[in-house]
N, C-alpha and C positions, 0 to 999 in steps of 0.2 A: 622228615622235613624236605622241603622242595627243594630243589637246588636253584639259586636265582642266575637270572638269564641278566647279561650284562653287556654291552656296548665300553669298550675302553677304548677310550681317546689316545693316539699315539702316543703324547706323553707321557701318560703312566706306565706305557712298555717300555719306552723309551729309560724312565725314572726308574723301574724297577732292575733292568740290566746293567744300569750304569751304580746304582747300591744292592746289597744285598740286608740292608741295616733297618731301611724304610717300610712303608706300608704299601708303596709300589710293588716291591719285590715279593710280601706278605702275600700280595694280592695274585701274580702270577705262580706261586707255589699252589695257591689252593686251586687255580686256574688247573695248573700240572696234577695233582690231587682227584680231579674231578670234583671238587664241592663247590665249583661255579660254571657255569657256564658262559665263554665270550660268545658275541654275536658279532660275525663279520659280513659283509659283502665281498664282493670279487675288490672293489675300488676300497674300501678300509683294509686288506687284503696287502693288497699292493702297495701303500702308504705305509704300512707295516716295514714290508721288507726294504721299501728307496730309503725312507729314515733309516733302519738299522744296517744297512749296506754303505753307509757315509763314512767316511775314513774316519772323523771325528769322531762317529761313536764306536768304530770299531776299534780307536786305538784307547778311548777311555775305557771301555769294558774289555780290553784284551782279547776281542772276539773276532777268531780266522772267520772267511768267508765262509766256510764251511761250520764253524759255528754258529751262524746265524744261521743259516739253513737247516741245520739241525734244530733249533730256537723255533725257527719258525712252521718246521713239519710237525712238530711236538706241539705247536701250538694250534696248526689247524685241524687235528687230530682232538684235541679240545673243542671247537670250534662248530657250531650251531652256522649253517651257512642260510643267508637272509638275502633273498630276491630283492628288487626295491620294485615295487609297482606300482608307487606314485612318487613324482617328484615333489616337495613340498618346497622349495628356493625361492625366492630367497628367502630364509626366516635369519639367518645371523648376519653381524657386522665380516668376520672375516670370512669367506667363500671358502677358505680350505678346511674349514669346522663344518659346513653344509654337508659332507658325504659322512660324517659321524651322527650327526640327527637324523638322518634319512635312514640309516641302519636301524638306528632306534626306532625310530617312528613304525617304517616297514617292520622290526623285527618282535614287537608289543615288547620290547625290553622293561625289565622290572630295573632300571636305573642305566642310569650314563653316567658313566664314570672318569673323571677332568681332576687336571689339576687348574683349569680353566673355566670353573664355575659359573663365574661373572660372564662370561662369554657365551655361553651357554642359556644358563635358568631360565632367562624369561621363554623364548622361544621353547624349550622342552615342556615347561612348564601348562603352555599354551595344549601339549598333548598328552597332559599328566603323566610324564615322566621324572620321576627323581633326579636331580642332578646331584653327583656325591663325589666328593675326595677321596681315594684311597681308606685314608685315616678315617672318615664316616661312616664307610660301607664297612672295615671292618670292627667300631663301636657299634652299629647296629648288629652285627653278625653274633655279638658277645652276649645282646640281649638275648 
């Protein structure tokens, strides 16, 4: 079976490090596993690590500076790296979602993965991309 190519929106890294209980954290285990693959840019990349480098979420997920760095070598080691070689902007309402469709788009991801759906759909939509929750991407995995 193929291994699916995935775009995940900060929040669900975010989601996933801060539970281990959820379908966030589900999701970066099989990430860890190799049974999915992320797709990042240099700039989804980077938004990565300034979110998980916030004191807030290092002090909710107990994570020294150097476990995030460690989080995040381990993750781009997983990690399918994607050019962007068109811009396609503005297609969403907020501007800091525009460099996670653009990974998609450039990256032919088999889904984008949000807990920010609504935010998303239509415009992904527009490039036949899936948009999925955590919790959908792995009810589909189960089929």
């Amino acid at each position: 079976m193929r291994r699916r190519r995935l775009v995940i929106d900060t929040s669900v890294v975010v989601a996933g490090l801060r539970s281990r209980m959820g379908a966030s954290n589900r999701l970066l285990v099989l990430i860890a596993e190799g049974q999915l693959i992320p797709l990042v840019t240099t700039a989804v990349f980077l938004e990565y690590e300034e979110v998980l480098r916030r004191p807030e979420h290092r002090l909710y997920t107990g994570m020294s500076d150097d476990d995030v760095s460690g989080f995040l070598s381990a993750f781009a080691s997983a990690a399918e790296p994607v050019e962007v070689h068109f811009s396609w902007r503005p297609q969403l309402h907020d501007v800091d979602d525009e460099m996670i469709l653009e990974a998609a788009v450039n990256g032919n991801a088999d889904a984008l993965i949000t807990h920010n759906v609504l935010d998303f759909r239509s415009a992904a939509l527009s490039f036949s991309i899936p948009v999925l929750t955590p919790a959908e991407l792995l009810k589909e995995l189960k089929k």
